[in-house]
N, C-alpha and C positions, 0 to 999 in steps of 0.2 A: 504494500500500500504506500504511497507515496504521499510525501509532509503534506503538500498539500493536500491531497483528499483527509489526511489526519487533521488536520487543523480544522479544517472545514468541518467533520464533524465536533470536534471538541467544543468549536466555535455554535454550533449549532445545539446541543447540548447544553450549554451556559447561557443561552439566550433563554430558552426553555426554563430553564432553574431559576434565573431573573424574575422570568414570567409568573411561577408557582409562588414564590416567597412575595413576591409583590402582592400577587392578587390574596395572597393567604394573610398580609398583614393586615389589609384592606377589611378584608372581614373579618378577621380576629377583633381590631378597633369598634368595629359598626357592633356585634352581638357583645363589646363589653360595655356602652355604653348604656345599651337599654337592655330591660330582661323582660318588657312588654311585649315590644312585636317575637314574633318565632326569630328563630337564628340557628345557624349552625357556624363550629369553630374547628378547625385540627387541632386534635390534642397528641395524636401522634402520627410517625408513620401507619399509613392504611388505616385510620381511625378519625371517623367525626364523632361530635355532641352535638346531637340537634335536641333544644330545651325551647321552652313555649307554644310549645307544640298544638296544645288547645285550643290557641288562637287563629289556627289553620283551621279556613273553611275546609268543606268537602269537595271535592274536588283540586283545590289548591294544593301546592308542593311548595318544599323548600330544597335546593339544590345546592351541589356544592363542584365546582368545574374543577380538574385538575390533567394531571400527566401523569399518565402509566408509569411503569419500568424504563419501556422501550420511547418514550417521548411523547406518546401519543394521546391524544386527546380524550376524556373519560370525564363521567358525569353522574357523581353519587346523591339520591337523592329519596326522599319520604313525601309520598303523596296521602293527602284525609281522605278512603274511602267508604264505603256504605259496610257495615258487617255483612254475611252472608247470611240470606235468606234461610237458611236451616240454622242458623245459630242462638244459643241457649242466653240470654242476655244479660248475665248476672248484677246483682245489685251492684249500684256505685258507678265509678264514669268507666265510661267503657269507649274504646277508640281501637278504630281498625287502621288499618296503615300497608299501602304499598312502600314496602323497603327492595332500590333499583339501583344496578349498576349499568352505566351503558356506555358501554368502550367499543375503538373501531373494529376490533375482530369478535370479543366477545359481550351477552345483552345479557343479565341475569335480573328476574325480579320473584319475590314471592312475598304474600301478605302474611300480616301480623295483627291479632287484635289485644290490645293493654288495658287490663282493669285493676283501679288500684295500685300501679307501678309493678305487675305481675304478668307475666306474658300470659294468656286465655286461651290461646290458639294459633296455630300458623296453618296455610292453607295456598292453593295454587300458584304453583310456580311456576316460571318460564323461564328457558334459556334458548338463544339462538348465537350460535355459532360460526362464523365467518371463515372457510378457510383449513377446516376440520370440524370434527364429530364429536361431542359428549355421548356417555355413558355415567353407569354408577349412580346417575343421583339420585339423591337422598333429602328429605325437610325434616328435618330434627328441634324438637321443642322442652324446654324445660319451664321451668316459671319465670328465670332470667332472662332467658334467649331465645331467638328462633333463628335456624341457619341451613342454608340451603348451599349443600355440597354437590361438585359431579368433577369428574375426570374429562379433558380435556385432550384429544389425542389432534395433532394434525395432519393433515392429508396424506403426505407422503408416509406417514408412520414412523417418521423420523425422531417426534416430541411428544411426549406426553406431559401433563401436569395436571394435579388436583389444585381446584378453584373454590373458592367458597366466599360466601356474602351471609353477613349475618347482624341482625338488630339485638341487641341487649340494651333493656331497660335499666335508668341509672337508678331507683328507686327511688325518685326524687320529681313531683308535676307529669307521671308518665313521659318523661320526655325520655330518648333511645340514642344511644350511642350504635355505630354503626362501621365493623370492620370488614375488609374483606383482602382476600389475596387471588389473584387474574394474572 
């Protein structure tokens, strides 16, 4: 590989990285300032807080834009949807929740409903795949979490990798903290 095509990328990579910590300090400021409207923050690698959640109408999202691994553009986010029609509604507040990743190769979503700051349910999920094939998954629930796993192979059979997206409630306003690895 020659300097320049190195440089070019390295260059190209650092603009990116520019681009993440900017837009990340941007919102970090805006959700410390108020705790009224909804917000989301990174609190770590592959991990948001989104808190005020309540405040999302139905249909309404809160999103969070960043960069993959690989430089690419990806879009973590929690949408207020309707619970499901066959669901048991229990006492106290109850909130359903599309919890979505949407990246250029790969799309992951599956819902969540929180009553109480306790997960209630997870339920239909999607994944679409860009490029290769999933297998393996799986929607696993505890009263903390709901996390939607599959295995990711790509065309040539060359790569595989396990992926996963998952909302954990911080016990705290039902609001969900949200990691994942793509």
């Amino acid at each position: 590989m020659s300097n320049k095509s190195k440089f070019s990328k390295l260059l190209s990579l650092f603009l990116a990285l520019v681009l993440v910590f900017s837009y990340c300090s941007a919102t970090t400021f805006a959700a410390e300032s108020t705790t009224e409207t909804p917000s989301v923050v990174i609190t770590a690698n592959n991990e948001l807080s989104f808190s005020s959640l309540e405040r999302i109408k139905l249909g309404e999202h809160v999103e969070f834009n960043l960069f993959d691994a690989e430089g690419n553009p990806a879009t973590v986010g929690i949408e207020r949807v309707n619970l499901p029609s066959d669901a048991v509604t229990p006492r106290g507040t109850s909130n359903s929740w599309k919890v979505y990743y949407n990246g250029v190769t790969i799309n992951a979503s599956f819902y969540m409903t929180v009553t109480n700051n306790k997960v209630t349910s997870v339920y239909d999920y999607n994944i679409l795949i860009i490029g290769g094939t999933y297998d393996n998954e799986s929607l696993t629930k505890t009263t903390t979490y709901g996390k939607l796993s599959f295995k990711v192979t790509a065309y040539p059979g060359v790569m595989a990798v396990s992926c996963w997206l998952k909302g954990t409630v911080t016990g705290s306003g039902n609001n969900i903290n949200v990691t994942w690895q793509m």
